[in-house]
Every structure is written in structure tokens, then in C-alpha cells.
C-alpha positions in Angstrom: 154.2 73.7 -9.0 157.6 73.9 -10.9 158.2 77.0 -13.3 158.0 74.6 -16.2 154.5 72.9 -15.2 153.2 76.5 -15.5 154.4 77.3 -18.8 153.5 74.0 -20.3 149.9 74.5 -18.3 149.6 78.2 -20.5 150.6 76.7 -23.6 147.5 74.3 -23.6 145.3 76.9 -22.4 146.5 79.1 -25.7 145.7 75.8 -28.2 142.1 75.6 -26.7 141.3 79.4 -27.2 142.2 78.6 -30.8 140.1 76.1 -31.5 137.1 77.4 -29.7 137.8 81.2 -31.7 135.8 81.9 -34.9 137.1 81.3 -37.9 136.4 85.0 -39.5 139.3 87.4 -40.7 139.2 89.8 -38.0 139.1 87.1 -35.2 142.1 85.5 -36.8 144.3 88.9 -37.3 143.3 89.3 -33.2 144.6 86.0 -32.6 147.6 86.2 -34.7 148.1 89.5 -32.3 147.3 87.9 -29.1 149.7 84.6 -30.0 152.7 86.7 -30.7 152.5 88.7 -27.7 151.7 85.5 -26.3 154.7 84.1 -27.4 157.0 87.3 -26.3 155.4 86.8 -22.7 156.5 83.2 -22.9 160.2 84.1 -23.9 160.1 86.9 -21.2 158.7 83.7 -19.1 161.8 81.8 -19.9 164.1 84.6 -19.9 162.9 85.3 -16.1 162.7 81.6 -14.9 166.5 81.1 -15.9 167.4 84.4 -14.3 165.5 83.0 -11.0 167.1 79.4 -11.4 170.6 81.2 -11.4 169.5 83.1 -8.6 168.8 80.2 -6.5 171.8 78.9 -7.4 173.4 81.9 -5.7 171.3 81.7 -2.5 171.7 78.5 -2.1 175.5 79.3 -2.5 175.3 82.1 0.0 173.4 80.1 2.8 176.2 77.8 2.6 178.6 80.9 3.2 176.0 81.9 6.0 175.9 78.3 7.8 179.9 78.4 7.7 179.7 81.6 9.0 177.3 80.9 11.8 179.9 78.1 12.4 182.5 80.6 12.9 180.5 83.1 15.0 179.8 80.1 17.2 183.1 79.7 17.7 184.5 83.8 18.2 181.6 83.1 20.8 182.9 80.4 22.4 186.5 82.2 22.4 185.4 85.1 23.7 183.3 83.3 26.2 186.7 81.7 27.7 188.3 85.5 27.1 185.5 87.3 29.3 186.2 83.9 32.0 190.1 85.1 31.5 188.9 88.6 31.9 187.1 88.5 34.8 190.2 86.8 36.3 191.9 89.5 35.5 189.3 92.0 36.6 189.6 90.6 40.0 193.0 90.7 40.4 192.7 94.4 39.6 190.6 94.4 42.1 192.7 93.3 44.6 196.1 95.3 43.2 193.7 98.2 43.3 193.1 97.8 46.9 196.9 97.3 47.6 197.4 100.4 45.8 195.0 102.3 48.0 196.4 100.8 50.7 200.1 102.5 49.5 198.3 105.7 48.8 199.3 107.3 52.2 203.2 106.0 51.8 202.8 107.0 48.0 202.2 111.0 49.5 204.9 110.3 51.6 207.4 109.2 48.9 205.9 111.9 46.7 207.4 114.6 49.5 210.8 113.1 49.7 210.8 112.7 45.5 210.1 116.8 45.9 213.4 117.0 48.0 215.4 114.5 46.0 213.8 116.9 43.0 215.6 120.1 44.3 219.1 118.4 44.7 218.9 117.2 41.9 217.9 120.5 40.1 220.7 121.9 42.0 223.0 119.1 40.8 222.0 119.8 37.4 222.7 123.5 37.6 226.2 122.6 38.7 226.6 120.1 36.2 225.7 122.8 33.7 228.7 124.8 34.8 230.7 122.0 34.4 229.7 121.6 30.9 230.4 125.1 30.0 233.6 124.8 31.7 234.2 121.5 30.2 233.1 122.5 26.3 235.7 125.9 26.9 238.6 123.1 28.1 237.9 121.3 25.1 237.8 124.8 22.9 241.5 125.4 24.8 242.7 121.6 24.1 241.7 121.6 20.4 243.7 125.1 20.5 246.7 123.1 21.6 246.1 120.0 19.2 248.9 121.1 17.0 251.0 121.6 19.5 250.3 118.4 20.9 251.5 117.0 17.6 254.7 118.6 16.9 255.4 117.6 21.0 254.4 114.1 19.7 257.3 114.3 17.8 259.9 115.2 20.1 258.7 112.6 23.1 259.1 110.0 20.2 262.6 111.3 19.8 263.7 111.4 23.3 261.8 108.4 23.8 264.6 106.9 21.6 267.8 108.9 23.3 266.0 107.4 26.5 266.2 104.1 24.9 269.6 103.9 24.2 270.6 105.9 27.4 269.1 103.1 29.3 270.9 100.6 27.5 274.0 102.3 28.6 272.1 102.1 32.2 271.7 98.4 32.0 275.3 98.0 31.0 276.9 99.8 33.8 273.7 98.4 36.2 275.2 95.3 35.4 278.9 96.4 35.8 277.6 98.3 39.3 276.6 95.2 40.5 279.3 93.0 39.4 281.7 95.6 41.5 278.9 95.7 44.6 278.9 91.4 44.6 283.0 91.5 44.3 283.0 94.5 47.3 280.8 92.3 49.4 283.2 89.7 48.8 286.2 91.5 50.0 284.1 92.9 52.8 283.3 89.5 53.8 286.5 88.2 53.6 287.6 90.9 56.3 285.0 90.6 58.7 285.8 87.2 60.8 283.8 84.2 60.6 281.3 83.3 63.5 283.6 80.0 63.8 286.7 81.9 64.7 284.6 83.8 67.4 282.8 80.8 68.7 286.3 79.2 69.1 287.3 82.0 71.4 283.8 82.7 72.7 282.1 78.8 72.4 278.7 80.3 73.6 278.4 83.3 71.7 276.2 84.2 68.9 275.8 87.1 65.5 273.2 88.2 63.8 274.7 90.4 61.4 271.9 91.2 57.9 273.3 94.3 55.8 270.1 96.9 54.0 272.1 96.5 50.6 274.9 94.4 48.9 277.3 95.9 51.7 276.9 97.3 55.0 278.2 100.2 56.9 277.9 97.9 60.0 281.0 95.7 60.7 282.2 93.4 63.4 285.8 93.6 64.8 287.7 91.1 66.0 291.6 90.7 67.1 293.4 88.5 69.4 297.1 90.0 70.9 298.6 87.2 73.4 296.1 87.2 76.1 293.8 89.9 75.1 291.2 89.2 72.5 289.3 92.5 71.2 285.9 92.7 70.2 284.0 95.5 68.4 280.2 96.0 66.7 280.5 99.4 64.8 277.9 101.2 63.1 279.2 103.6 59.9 278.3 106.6 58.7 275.2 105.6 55.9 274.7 102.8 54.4 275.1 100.6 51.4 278.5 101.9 49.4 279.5 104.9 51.3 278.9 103.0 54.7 281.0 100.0 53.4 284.0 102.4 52.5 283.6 103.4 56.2 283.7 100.1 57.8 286.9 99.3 55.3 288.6 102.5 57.1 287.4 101.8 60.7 288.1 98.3 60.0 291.5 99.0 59.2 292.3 101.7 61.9 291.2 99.6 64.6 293.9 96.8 63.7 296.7 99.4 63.4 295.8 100.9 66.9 296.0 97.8 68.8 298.7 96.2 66.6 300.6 99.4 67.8 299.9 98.4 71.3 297.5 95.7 72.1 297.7 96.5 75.9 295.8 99.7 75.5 292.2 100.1 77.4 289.0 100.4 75.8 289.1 104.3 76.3 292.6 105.1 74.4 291.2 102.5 71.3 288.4 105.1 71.0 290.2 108.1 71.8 293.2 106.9 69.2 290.3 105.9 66.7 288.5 109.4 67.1 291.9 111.5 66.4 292.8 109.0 63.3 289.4 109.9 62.1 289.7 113.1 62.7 292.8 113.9 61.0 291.8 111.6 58.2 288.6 112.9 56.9 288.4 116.9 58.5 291.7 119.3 58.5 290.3 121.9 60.5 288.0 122.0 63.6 284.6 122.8 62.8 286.0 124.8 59.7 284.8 124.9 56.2 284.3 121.6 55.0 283.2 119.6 58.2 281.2 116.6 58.3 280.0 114.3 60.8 281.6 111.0 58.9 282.8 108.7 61.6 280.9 105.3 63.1 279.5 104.3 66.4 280.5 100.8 68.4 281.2 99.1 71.5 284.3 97.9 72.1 285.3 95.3 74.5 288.5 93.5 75.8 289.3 90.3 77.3 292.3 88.9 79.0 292.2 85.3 79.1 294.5 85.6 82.7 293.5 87.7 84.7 289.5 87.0 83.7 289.0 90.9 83.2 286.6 92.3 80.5 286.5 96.4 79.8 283.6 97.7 78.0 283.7 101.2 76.6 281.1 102.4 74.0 280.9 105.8 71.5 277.3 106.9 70.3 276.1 103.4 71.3 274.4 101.7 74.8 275.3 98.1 75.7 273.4 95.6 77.8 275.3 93.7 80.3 274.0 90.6 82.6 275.8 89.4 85.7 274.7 87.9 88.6 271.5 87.5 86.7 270.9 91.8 86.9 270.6 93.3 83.7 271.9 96.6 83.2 272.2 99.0 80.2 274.9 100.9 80.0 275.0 104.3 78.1 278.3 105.1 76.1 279.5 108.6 75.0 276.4 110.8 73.9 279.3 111.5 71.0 279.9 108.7 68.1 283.7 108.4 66.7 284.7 111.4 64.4 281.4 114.0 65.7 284.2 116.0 68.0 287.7 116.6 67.7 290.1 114.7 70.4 290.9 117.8 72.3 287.1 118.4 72.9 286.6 118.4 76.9 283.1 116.8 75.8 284.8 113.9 74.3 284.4 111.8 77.1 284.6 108.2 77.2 284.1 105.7 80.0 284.8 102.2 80.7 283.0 99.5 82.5 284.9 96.5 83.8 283.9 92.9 85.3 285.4 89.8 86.6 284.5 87.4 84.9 284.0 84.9 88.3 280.6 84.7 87.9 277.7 84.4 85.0 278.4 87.5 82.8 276.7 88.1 79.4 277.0 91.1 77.3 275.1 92.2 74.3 276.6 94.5 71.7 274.0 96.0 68.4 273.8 99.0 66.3 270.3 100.7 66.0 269.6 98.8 62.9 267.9 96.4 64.9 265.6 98.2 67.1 264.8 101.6 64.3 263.0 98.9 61.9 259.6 99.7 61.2 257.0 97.0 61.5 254.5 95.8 64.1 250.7 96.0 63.6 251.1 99.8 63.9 254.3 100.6 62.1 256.2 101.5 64.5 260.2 101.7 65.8 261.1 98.0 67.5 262.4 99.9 70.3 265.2 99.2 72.9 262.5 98.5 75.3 261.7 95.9 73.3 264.8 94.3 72.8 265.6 94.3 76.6 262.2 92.2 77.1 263.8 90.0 74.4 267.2 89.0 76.6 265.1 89.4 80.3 263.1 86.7 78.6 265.7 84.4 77.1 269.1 85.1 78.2 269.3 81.6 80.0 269.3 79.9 76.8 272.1 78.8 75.0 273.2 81.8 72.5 272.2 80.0 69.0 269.0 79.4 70.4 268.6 83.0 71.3 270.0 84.2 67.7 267.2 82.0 66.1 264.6 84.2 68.4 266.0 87.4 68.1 266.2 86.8 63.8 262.6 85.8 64.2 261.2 88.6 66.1 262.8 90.9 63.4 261.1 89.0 60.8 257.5 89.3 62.3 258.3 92.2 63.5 259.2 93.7 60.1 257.0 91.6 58.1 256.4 93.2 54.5 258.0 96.1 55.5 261.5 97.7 54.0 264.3 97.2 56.2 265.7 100.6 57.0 269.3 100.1 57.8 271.9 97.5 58.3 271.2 95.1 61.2 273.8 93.9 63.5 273.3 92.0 67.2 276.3 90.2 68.8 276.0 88.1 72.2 278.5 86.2 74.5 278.3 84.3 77.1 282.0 85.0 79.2 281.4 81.8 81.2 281.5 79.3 78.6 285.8 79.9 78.0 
């Protein structure tokens, strides 16, 4: 039964108790009591029935906020469900890393040991490294002392820094002049020395490799033809570069006027007449204040066309001569042009002479060639060396042999510096 069937259900009872009631005074003030309490009760009644509509109102509002949230606990359960599934993945995986880790336990103690030693060093390191720092912060305490310093030195580099700019200017300028000088003294140096084509007309078979350290070269070849006789000469100067070229200009020069003087001289009296002019020239004492061992070192040969005769004589330098297909090294004067004075009893020069009726070849260098550096070990190229070069080759015609003695240099030298002029000079006697 609704709230409002039981009020209208009280209201009729209350109409039939006034009708059955007496009629009297005191029955009717007792009903007119009874009907307005009656009547509070029913306003009370309908006060409390709306409060209790409203209420259900609410519930019903509130299990409809339960059932949604039933439908959400449903599904954090079934999320969780597929989290515990994830998690007991991931429990036994644990599982398993927990047993590989049990398994690394012993190695772990062993690792923990060397982490103690590794621990110490490093303590130690760090001890060291504190000294550092100390010494370090007390540099920095001296270099901050020396800031100013630093600034007013600043200063002065930039201004030196610009005398040094202008100085090299003037460097550049005269570099340029220096070398315009060096090209035009290799010219005239060139111009001396005579072309392979003059030698190859008198010698046909005859080859030289002739490669100066600088610009010039303090190595020269000689060459001068007097009736019958032609002279040849590979001289080695004092230095190199500049000072060596001035050398080979006076050698040069001296060795012309000795055999224009008398070109039937021997070998020995062109070196002892080459020794005294040098000699006089550069020293005016013996051994006095003021002596220097400025002078050169060659081989000199001659040749007389009639009688077939060649004369070898050498001063500071060894020659290699083939004949009869022997080789044999010949060892000049232990004393190079200009080291002793001519009346020196240890100034001693010999000659060496062959006919040239059968296979002669001679070989004439400075020590240019076999002082360079190179080699897989960066060493001397030897004499030795060079001899295994013409045993090896000497039957070959002598531009062939020029093209493999210039490329055993090369490779031999490879990136290294060359040290000193290079000069090699063959002829064959038998091809005139």
C-alpha cells in the first residue's frame, strides 16, 4: 500500500468517529482536540512522506552510481586479473635471473676480491691525485701572481710581433733576390761544367749521373781535351750548396790552367800542381793560425788517343776499374787536395795505368752517392753496395746502367733527405 492510500484510508476512519461521537459539549471540545492533533499528525504525515519520496529519489540515484561502480570494479578486476597473469610472468623470470645470479655468486666473491685490490690503487691514485691538486691550485696561485705580467708581456710580443713582420718582409725580399742570384749561379755553373754530349762524343759509351743537394753543387766534372790527350776529372768540394760551388768555380779553373800550362803532364803532377795552387791560394802558412782543410777530393784520369794509354791517379777518393772482366778498387791518397802542404812527405800520390787493348771500364763518384741514408733501416748505401751494382751490370751498355744506378738511389733514398751532392761517371774505353 502507497503512502497516499494510507492517508486517504485515516481520513475516512476520522469522518466515521465523528459521526458515531455524541453530540454533547464536552464530547465535541474532545473532538475538536483530537481532529487538530489529528490534523498536525497528518501534516507531519505529509511532511515525512515527501522527505521519504526525495529520499528514494536519492537511492535510487545512488544505486545507479553503485551499478556503474560495480561496472568499474568489474573491470580494475579484470585488469588486474591480466596484471597478476603479467606478474606472474614476471615472477618467473625472477625466478630464473635469481638462479643465474646464484649461480654468479661464487664469481661475484671473486670479482668482489679483485674490486678490493682495484680499491687500494685507486685510493692510492687518489692520494696522489690530491697532491697534484695541491700542487696544481699553488701553480695556479703563482700564475694568477704573474697575470699582470703576462699582460704588459702581451704587449711587447704584439710589438715585436710587428718588427718580426716587417723584418720578414725584408726576408722575403732578399729570399727572393737569394734565389734569383742561386738560379743565375747555377746557370753559370752549368754553363762550365761540359755537356754529356761533348763526353759521349769522345767517350760514345759512357754515362753521368750527376744530382746537386741544393741550387749548386760543390761536386763538378772536368773535362779537357789537349791534341791527343783528353782529361777527365769527378771532384768532390769542400761543403756544399754555395760555399761548395765557389769551390768547384776555383778547382774548376785551376785544373784548366795546369794542363793548359802543359797538357803532357801525368796524373800525379795535375794533383801535386793542384794541391800547391790550393795551398798557396787559400792558407799562407803551414799549419799556422788560420788553417783550414778547404780543398776537394777527385779522380783524375788521362787518355791518349795514340798510344791507347789511360793513367788513373785519385786524392781522398777510391775508383773502380774493370778489365779483363776483374774488378778492382783502387784506393787513392788517404789525403784529399789542399789537407797537406806539397812539401808534406805524406803527400803521396800514385798512378794506375792500362792499355786500353782489351775491355776496360772505369768508374769515377764522390761519396754523395753511397753516404745517402735510406733503405728499410736507414742506413749508409755503402761502397759495398755500389760494387754489387757494376759486378751485376757492367755488361750493359752505359745509359742503361745510368738508368739503374739513378733508380737504386731513388728506392734506396725513398722519402728521405738527400745528404750531399751526388755525382757517378762511367766509361767504357773500348767503344772509341
Amino acid at each position: 500500500m502507497s503512502q497516499k492510500e494510507k492517508i486517504k484510508k485515516n481520513e475516512q476512519k476520522d469522518k466515521k468517529q465523528q459521526e458515531e461521537a455524541p453530540s454533547n459539549n464536552s464530547n465535541n471540545q474532545i473532538n475538536k482536540v483530537s481532529q487538530d492533533d489529528h490534523k498536525k499528525a497528518l501534516n507531519k504525515a505529509r511532511h515525512r512522506s515527501i522527505e521519504l519520496f526525495s529520499e528514494r529519489m536519492i537511492l535510487k540515484k545512488a544505486l545507479k552510481q553503485i551499478n556503474y561502480q560495480k561496472l568499474a570494479i568489474e573491470k580494475q578486476r579484470d585488469e588486474i586479473e591480466v596484471k597478476n597473469e603479467k606478474l606472474n610472468k614476471a615472477l618467473d623470470k625472477a625466478r630464473k635471473r635469481t638462479i643465474d645470479l646464484f649461480g654468479k655468486h661464487i664469481d661475484l666473491k671473486k670479482a668482489k676480491k679483485y674490486i678490493s685490490i682495484i680499491n687500494h690503487d685507486v685510493e692510492e691514485k687518489n692520494v696522489r691525485l690530491e697532491k697534484s691538486i695541491k700542487k696544481a691550485k699553488q701553480r695556479t696561485i703563482e700564475l694568477f701572481g704573474k697575470h699582470i705580467d703576462l699582460k704588459k708581456a702581451k704587449n711587447r710580443i704584439e710589438y715585436q710581433s710587428e718588427l718580426l713582420q716587417k723584418s720578414y718582409n725584408e726576408l722575403e725580399i732578399k729570399n727572393i733576390q737569394i734565389n734569383d742570384s742561386l738560379d743565375y749561379a747555377k746557370h753559370i755553373q752549368s754553363g762550365i761544367l761540359p755537356p754529356e754530349e761533348q763526353i759521349r762524343f769522345c767517350f760514345p759509351d759512357s754515362f753521368v749521373f750527376f744530382r746537386p743537394k741544393e741550387v749548386v753543387s760543390g761536386d763538378f766534372y772536368w773535362m779537357a781535351e789537349k791534341k791527343d790527350n783528353i782529361f777527365l776529372a769527378v771532384v768532390d768540394c769542400t761543403g756544399h750548396g754555395v760555399p761548395g760551388a765557389f769551390m768547384s768555380m776555383i778547382g774548376y779553373t785551376m785544373l784548366n790552367q795546369i794542363v793548359n800550362e802543359n797538357e803532357n803532364k801525368t796524373t800525379v803532377q795535375i794533383l801535386l800542381d793542384l794541391n800547391k795552387e790550393i795551398f798557396a791560394s787559400f792558407y799562407r802558412s803551414k799549419k799556422g793560425a788560420g788553417f783550414q782543410n778547404d780543398g776537394m777530393d777527385l779522380t783524375i784520369c788521362k787518355y791518349n788517343r795514340k798510344s791507347r794509354k789511360l793513367s788513373i791517379s785519385s786524392a781522398g777518393h777510391n775508383f773502380c776499374v774493370l778489365s779483363n772482366n776483374e774488378i778492382k778498387v783502387s784506393k787513392g791518397c788517404i789525403f784529399g787536395i789542399g789537407e797537406v802542404p806539397n812539401d808534406y812527405e805524406e803527400l803521396v800520390f800514385k798512378e794506375v795505368s792500362y792499355s786500353i787493348d782489351h775491355p776496360v771500364r772505369l768508374y769515377m763518384c764522390t761519396d754523395g752517392y753511397t753516404d745517402q741514408f735510406g733503405g728499410d733501416k736507414n742506413r749508409k748505401f755503402s761502397p759495398k753496395r755500389l760494387l754489387y751494382l757494376i759486378e751485376n751490370n757492367y755488361n750493359l751498355p752505359m745509359d742503361k746502367q745510368k738508368r739503374i744506378f739513378e733508380m737504386a738511389f731513388n728506392q734506396w733514398k725513398g722519402k728521405e733527405t738527400q745528404i750531399d751532392d751526388v755525382l757517378l761517371m762511367g766509361i767504357n774505353f773500348n767503344h772509341i
